[in-house]
C-alpha positions in Angstrom: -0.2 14.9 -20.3 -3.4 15.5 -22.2 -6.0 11.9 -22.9 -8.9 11.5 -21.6 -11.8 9.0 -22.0 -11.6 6.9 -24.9 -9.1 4.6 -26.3 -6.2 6.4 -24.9 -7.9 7.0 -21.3 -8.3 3.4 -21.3 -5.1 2.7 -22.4 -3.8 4.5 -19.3 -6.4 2.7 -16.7 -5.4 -0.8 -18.1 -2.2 0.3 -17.5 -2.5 1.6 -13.7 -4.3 -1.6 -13.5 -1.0 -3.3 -13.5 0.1 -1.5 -10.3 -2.8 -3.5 -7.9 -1.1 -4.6 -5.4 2.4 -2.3 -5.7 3.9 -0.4 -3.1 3.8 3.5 -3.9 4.1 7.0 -2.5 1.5 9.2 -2.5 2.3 12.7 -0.8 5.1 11.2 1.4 3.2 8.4 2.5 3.5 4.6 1.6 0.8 2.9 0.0 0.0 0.0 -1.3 -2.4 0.0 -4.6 -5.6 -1.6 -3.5 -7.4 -1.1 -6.9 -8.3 0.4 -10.2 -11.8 2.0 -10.8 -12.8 2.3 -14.8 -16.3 4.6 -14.4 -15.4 7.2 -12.7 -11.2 6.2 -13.8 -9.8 6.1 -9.8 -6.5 4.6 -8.4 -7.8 3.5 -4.4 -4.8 3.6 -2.2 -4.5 2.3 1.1 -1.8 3.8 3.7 0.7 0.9 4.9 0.7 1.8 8.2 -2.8 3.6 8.4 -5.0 3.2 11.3 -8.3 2.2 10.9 -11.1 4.5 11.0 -14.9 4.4 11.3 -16.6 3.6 8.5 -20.4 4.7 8.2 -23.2 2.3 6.5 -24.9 3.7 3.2 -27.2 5.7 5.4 -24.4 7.6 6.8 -24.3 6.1 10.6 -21.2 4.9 11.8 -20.6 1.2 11.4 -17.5 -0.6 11.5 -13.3 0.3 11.5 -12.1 -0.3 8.2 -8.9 0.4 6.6 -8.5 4.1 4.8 -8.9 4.2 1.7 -7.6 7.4 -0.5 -9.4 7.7 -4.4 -7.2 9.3 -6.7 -8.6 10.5 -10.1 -6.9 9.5 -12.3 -8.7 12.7 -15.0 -9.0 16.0 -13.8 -12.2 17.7 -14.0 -12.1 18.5 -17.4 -12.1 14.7 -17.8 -9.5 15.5 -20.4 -6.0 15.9 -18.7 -4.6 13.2 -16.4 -4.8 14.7 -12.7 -1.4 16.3 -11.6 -1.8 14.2 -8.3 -1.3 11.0 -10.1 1.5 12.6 -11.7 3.4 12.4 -8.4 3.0 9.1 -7.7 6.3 7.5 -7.1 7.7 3.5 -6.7 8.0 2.8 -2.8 11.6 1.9 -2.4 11.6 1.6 1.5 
C-alpha cells in the first residue's frame, strides 16, 4: 500500500487511532494498543503478558520497571509506503 504523509497518511493514523485500547497480534504475541503517535506516525504496543523491564531516566541511567513498550512505524523509511510490519498486524481472538 503506497500513502504517505499528507491527507491520505493522516487518513490512515486517524484511523489506527481507533484501535487504542484493542487487543492485537504483533509477531505472535498479544498486545494491547496503548497509543497512536502523529510526528513521527507510530502504533506503541504493549505485550499482555510482558514483564516489566528497567526503564532508564532521559540521561540514560536506569530508573524505574515499567511496562514494554514496542513502536511500530506505521511509514517505512521512505516515509512513503506503509511499513510491512503493520501490515501483519492481526485482531487478537484469544
Amino acid at each position: 500500500m503506497t500513502t504517505g504523509p499528507g491527507d491520505e497518511g493522516d487518513e490512515l493514523v486517524d484511523l489506527l487511532g481507533d484501535l487504542v485500547g484493542s487487543r492485537i497480534r504483533f509477531q505472535g504475541m498479544p498486545c494491547l494498543v496503548a497509543d497512536v503517535i502523529l510526528s513521527p506516525a507510530m502504533l506503541i504496543l504493549k505485550p499482555v503478558d510482558g514483564q516489566p523491564e528497567i526503564q532508564a531516566d532521559a540521561y540514560g541511567t536506569p530508573h524505574r520497571r515499567g511496562p514494554r513498550l514496542i513502536e511500530v512505524p506505521v511509514f517505512s523509511e521512505d516515509g512513503i509506503t506503509v511499513n510491512p510490519e503493520l501490515q501483519l498486524l492481526r485482531p487478537d481472538t484469544s
